[in-house]
N, C-alpha and C positions, 0 to 999 in steps of 0.2 A: 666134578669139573669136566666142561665139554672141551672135547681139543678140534681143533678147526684147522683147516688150511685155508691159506689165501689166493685166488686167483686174480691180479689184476696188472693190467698191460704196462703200468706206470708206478717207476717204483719208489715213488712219493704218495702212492695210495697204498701203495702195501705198507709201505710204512708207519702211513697215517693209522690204517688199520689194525696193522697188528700192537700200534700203540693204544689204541682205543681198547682193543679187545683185551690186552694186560693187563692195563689199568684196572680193567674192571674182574681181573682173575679168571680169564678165560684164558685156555693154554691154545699156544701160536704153533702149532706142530712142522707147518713147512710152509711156503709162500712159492708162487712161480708169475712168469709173464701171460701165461696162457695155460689151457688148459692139455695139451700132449706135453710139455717140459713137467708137467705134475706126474702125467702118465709115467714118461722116464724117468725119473727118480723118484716115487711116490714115498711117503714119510713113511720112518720108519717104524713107527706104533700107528693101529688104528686111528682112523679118523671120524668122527661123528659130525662134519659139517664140512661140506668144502664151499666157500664165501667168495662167488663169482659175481665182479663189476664186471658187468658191461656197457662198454662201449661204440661196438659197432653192432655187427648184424646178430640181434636175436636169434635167428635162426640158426647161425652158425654154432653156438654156443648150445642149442640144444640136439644137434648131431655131434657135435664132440663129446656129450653126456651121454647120447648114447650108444657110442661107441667103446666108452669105458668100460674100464671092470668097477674102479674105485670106486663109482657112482653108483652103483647097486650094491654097496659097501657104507654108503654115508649118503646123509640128507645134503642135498643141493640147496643151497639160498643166492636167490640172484638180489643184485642190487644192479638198478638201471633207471635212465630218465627215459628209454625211448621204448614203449611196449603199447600193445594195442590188444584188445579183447581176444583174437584168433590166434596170436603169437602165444600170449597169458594160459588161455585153454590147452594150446600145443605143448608148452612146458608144463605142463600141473601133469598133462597123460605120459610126458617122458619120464616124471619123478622128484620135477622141482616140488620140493616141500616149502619154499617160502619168496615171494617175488615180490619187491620192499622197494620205497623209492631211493636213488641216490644219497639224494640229501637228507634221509631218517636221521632225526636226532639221534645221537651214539645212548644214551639214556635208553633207547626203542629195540634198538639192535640187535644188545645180548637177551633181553627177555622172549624175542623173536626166534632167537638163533635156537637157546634152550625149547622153546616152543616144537620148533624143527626136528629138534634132536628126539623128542617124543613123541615124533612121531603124525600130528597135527599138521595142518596146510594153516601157511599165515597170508595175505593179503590184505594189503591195505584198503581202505576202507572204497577209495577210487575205484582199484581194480574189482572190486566184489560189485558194484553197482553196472562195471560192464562187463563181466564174464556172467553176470547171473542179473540178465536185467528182470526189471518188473515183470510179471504174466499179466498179459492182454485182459482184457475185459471178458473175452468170452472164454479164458481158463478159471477154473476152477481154484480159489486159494487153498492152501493147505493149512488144514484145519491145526491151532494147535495142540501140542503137544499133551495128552493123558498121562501118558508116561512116557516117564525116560527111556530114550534110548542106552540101553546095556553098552558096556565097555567096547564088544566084542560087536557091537551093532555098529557102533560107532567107527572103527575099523573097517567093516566093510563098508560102511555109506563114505569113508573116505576114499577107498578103493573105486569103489563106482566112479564118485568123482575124479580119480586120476583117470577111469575110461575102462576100467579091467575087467575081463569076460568074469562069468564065475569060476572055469575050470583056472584062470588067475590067479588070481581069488584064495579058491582052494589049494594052489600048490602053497602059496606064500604063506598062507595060515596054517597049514600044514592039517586042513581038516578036507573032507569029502564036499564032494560037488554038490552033493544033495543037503548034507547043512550048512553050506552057503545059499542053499537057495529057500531053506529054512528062514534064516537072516533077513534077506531081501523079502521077503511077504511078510516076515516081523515087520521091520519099516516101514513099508509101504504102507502098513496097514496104523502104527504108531504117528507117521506124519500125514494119513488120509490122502496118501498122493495115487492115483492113477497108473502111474506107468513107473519104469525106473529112472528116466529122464526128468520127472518131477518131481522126485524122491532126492533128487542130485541137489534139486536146489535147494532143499533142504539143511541142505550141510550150513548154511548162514547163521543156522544154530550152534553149528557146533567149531566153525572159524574164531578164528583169535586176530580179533580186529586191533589194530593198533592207533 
């Protein structure tokens, strides 16, 4: 079972929320107005998701993430009506694992939320078409897939996409700089991309669309 905390300014959505997410036997660990009153009293077991509506400035919400400690402690999921492609790409490299509309059917949610908790980047199908639009005519498409990308390939082609150097990379994975870079020309060469910026886009394959 994933335990979750709630972030949301109104407490007719925390409420709403954390009755949604029982219902469906996800455990409700702590709720706050914002995200420093979480900091101050952060729950007291682990938490594997903290479930941030927002309502006003996107931005805001992603310097208060990384400002945190809890947040490099548990996957981030936003829910918002207001986001745009350069805000989307901002949070994916601060460590949101999942950026959902408002209004996601409650049905959508918790298979999202678990999604998160594993690690995976979820976006809905909108935000994937403008964080990763089409390549131009005079790019190169990438060829598909011979083989699968490995577990651990997969890991790093997420990483890339959050924006992470290699030595990144290799602290979090807890391996050397040089078999990250091993990784990276595995991909490259698995998805026939060019560079590691088209290797990124690649990840379309490996998103969990809802």
């Amino acid at each position: 079972m994933i335990r979750v905390a709630i972030v949301a300014a109104s407490p007719q959505s925390r409420a709403s929320l954390q009755s949604l997410l029982r219902a469906r036997k996800v455990e409700v660990v702590g709720s706050a107005p914002n995200l420093e009153s979480l900091w101050d009293q952060p729950p007291e077991v682990a938490v594997d998701i903290i479930l941030i509506e927002v309502c006003g400035d996107f931005e805001e919400t992603i310097n208060s993430l990384n400002q945190s400690q809890l947040s490099s402690e548990a996957a981030a999921v936003v829910l918002t009506d207001r986001s745009d492609p350069r805000r989307v790409a901002e949070a994916l490299r601060a460590g949101v694992r999942a950026i959902l509309p408002a209004d996601l059917p409650a049905d959508q949610i918790v298979p999202a939320l678990e999604a998160a908790a594993a690690g995976l980047i979820v976006l809905h199908p909108a935000e994937v078409d403008a964080v990763f639009p089409e390549a131009g005519a005079s790019s190169s498409p990438l060829a598909e897939l011979v083989e699968p990308l490995t577990p651990r390939e997969n890991e790093v082609l997420q990483m890339l996409a959050s924006g992470l150097a290699n030595k990144e990379i290799a602290t979090r994975l807890a391996i050397s700089e040089h078999t990250v870079k091993f990784h990276v020309a595995s991909i490259l060469g698995k998805l026939g991309a060019a560079s590691r910026t088209e290797a990124v886009t690649g990840i379309r394959r490996g998103l969990v669309l809802l």
